[in-house]
C-alpha positions as CSV (number, residue, x, y, z in Angstrom):
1,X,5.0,7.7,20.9
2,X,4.3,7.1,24.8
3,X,6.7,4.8,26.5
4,X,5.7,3.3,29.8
5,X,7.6,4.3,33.6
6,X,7.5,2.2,36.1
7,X,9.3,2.8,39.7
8,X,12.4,0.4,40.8
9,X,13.7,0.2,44.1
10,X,17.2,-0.6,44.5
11,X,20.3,-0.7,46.7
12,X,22.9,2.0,45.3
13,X,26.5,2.8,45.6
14,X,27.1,6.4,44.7
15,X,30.1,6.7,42.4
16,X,30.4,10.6,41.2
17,X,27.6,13.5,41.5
18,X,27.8,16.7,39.1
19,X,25.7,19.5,39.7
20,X,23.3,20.2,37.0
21,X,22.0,23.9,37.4
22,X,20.5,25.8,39.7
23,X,18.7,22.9,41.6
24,X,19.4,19.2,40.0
25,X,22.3,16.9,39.9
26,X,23.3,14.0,37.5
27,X,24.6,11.1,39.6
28,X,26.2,8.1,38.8
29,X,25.6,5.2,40.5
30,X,26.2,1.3,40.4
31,X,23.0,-0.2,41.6
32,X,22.0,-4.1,42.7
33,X,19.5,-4.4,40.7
34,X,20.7,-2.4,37.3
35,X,24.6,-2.3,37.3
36,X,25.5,1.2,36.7
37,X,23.1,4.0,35.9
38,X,23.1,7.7,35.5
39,X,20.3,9.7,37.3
40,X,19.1,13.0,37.7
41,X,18.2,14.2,41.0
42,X,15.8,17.6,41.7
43,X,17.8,18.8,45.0
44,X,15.1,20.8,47.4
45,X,15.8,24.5,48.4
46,X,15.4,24.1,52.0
47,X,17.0,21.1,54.5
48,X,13.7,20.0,54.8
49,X,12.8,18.0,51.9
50,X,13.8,14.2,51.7
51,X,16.9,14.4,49.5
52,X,19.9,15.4,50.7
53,X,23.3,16.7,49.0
54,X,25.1,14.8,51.3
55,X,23.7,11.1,50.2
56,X,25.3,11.8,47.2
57,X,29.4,11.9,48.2
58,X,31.2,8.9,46.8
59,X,30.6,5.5,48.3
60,X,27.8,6.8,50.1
61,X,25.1,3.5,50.1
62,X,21.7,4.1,49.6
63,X,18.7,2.6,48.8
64,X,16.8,4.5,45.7
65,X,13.8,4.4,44.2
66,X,13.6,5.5,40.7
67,X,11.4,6.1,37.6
68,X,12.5,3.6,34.6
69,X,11.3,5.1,31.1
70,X,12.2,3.1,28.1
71,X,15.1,4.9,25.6
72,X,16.0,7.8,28.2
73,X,19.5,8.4,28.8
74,X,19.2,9.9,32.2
75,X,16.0,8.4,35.0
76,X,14.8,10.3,37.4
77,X,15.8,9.8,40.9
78,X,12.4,10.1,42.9
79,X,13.5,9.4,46.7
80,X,16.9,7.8,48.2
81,X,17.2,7.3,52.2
82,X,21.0,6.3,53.8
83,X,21.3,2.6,53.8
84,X,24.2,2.7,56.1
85,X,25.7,5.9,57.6
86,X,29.4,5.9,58.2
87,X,30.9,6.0,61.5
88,X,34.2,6.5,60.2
89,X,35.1,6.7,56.9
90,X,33.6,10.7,56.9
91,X,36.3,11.9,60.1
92,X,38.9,9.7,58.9
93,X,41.7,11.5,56.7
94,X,43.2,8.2,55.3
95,X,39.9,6.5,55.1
96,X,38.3,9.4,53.2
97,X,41.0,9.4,51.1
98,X,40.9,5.1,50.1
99,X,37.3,5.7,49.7
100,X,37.3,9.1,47.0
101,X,40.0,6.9,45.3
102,X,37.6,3.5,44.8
103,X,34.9,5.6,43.9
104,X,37.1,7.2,40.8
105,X,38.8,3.9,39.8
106,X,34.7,2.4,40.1
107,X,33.7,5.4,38.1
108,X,35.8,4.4,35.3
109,X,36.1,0.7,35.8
110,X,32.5,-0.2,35.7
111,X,31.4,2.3,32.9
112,X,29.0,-0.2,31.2
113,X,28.3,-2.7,33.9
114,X,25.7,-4.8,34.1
115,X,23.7,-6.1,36.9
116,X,26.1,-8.4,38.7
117,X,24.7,-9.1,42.2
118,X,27.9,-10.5,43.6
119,X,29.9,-7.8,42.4
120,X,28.1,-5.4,43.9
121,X,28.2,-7.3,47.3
122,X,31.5,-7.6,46.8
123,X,31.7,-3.3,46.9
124,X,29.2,-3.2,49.4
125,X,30.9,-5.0,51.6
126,X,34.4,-3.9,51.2
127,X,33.2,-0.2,51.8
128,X,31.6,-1.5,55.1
129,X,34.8,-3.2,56.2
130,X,36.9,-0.2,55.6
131,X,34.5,2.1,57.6
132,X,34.8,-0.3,60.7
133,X,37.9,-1.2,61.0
134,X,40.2,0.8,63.6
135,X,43.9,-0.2,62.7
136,X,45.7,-2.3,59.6
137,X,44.3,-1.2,56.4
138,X,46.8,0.4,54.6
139,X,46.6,-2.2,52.2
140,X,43.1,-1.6,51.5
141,X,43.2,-0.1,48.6
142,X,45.7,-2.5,47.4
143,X,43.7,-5.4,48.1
144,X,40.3,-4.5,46.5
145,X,41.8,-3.7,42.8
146,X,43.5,-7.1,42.9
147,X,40.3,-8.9,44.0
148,X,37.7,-7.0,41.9
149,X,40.1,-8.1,38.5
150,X,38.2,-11.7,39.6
151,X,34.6,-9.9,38.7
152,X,36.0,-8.0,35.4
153,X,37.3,-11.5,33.8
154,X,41.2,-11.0,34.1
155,X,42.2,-12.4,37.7
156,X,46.0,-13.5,37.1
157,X,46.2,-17.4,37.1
158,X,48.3,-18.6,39.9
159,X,48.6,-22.1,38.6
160,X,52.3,-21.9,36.9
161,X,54.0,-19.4,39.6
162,X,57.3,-20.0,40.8
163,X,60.0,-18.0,42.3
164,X,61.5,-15.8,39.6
165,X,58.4,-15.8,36.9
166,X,57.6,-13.0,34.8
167,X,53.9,-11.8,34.8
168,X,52.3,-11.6,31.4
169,X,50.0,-9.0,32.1
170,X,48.2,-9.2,28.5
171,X,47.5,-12.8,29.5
172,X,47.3,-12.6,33.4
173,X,49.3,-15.5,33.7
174,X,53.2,-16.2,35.4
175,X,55.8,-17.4,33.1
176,X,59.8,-18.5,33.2
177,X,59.9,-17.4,29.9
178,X,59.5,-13.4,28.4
179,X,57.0,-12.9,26.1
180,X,57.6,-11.2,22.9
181,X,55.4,-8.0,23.8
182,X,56.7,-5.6,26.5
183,X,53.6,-5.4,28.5
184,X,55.0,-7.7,31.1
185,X,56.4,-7.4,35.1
186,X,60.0,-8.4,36.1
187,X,60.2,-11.3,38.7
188,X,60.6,-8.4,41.6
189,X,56.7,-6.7,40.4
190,X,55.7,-10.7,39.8
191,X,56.3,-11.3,43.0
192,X,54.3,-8.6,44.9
193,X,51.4,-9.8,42.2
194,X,51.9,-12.8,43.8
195,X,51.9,-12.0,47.5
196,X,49.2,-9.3,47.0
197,X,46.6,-12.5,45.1
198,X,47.2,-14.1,48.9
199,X,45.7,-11.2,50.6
200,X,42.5,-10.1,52.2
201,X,40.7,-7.6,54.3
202,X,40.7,-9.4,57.1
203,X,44.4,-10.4,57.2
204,X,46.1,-7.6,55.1
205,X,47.2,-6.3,57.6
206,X,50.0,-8.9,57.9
207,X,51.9,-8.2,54.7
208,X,54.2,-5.0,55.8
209,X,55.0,-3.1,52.4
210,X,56.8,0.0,52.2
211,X,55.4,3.4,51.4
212,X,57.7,3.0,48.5
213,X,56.4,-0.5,47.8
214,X,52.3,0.3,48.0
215,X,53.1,2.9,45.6
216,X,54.8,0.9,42.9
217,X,51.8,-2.1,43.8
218,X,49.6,0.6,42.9
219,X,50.8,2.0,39.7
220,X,50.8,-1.2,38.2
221,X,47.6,-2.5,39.4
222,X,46.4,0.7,37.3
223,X,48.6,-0.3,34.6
224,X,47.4,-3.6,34.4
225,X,43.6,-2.3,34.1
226,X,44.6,0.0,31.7
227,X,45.4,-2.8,29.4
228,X,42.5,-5.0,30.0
229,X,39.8,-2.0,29.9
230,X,40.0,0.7,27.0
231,X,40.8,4.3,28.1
232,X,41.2,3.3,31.5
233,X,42.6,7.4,32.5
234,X,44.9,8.8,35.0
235,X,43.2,8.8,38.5
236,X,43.4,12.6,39.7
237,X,42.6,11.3,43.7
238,X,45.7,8.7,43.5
239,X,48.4,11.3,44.4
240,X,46.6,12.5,47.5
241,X,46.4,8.7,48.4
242,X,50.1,8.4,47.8
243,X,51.1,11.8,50.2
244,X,48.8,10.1,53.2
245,X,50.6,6.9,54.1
246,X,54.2,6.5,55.0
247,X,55.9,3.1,56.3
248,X,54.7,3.2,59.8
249,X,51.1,2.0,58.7
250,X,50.6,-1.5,57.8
């Protein structure tokens, strides 16, 4: 049976890239226009031809045109230029670090996404920020998993919080009273949910956490989208991220 192909432009966030071969690659990507897709890209021998190993590290943003076929697993990637090169993020230690760290948590986060426009602005964006900002964004990463829980459906209510509440993080709500499950924070953990939900990019930088602090924020951020998405793994890049900061950054 012959199913029709048609070619779709799109904007593209790379999340992961796996060499396929002698001359391909399968890369995963969340795109504007068709959430997240898996394509496979025919890499030319020489530096001349118009793909480029390099448009596909993670977070790199692109703008791809593909061929769609009905009931295939894996589109061909037919051209892709640089939608925005980085001026930072690629000679920054830290930086490099917060972005290969999104780009696992996004790899795994958004395995069967749809299109969501605002979402995607919403990673666009963020990536952008990160690449231009000189000082303050030790918090970065800290900041986006709490935010992007708002486009996966389990943002924590803030309605009933008061000093010395429990999280529920089943329910993503605060609580004076335990529930009967375990899978809940102590007030200290509820609190730093708390402050971190007042947070963003622009004015991170004015919470001061400890190294020993982001680390804990972390691991339950990680814990808390474990529970709401099933076989959420371990993140392999999260240790690195973890050696990089100490508590002079803010």
């Amino acid at each position: 049976m012959y199913f029709r192909s048609m070619l779709v432009k799109t904007e593209a966030i790379v999340l992961h890239s796996l060499k396929y071969g002698e001359t391909r690659l399968i890369v995963d990507l969340f795109t504007r226009e068709a959430g997240r897709l898996s394509l496979i890209a025919s890499m030319p021998k020489t530096q001349k031809g118009r793909l480029k190993k390099q448009y596909f590290q993670p977070m790199t943003l692109l703008e791809i045109e593909y061929e769609q076929r009905q009931r295939v697993q894996l589109q061909k990637l037919k051209d892709a230029r640089l939608l925005v090169a980085w001026s930072s993020i690629s000679f920054s230690p830290e930086k490099l670090a917060l972005s290969l760290f999104v780009a696992e948590f996004l790899y795994h986060a958004l395995r069967s996404e749809q299109r969501d426009e605002p979402l995607f602005s919403y990673i666009s964006d963020a990536i952008q920020w990160l690449d231009t900002v000189e000082v303050g964004f030790a918090n970065f990463h800290l900041t986006f998993l709490m935010r992007m829980s708002r486009f996966l459906g389990f943002y924590p209510n803030l309605d009933d919080y008061t000093d010395g509440c429990v999280f529920d993080m089943r329910a993503a709500t605060f609580s004076l009273l335990a529930p009967t499950h375990r899978d809940f924070l102590q007030p200290d953990d509820a609190r730093r949910i708390h402050t971190l939900m007042r947070m963003d990019f622009p004015t991170m930088h004015l919470f001061q956490f400890s190294r020993t602090d982001r680390n804990r924020i972390v691991d339950v951020l990680l814990r808390y989208y474990r529970l709401h998405i099933p076989q959420f793994p371990e993140l392999k890049s999260l240790s690195v991220l973890q050696e990089l900061w100490n508590d002079n950054h803010r």
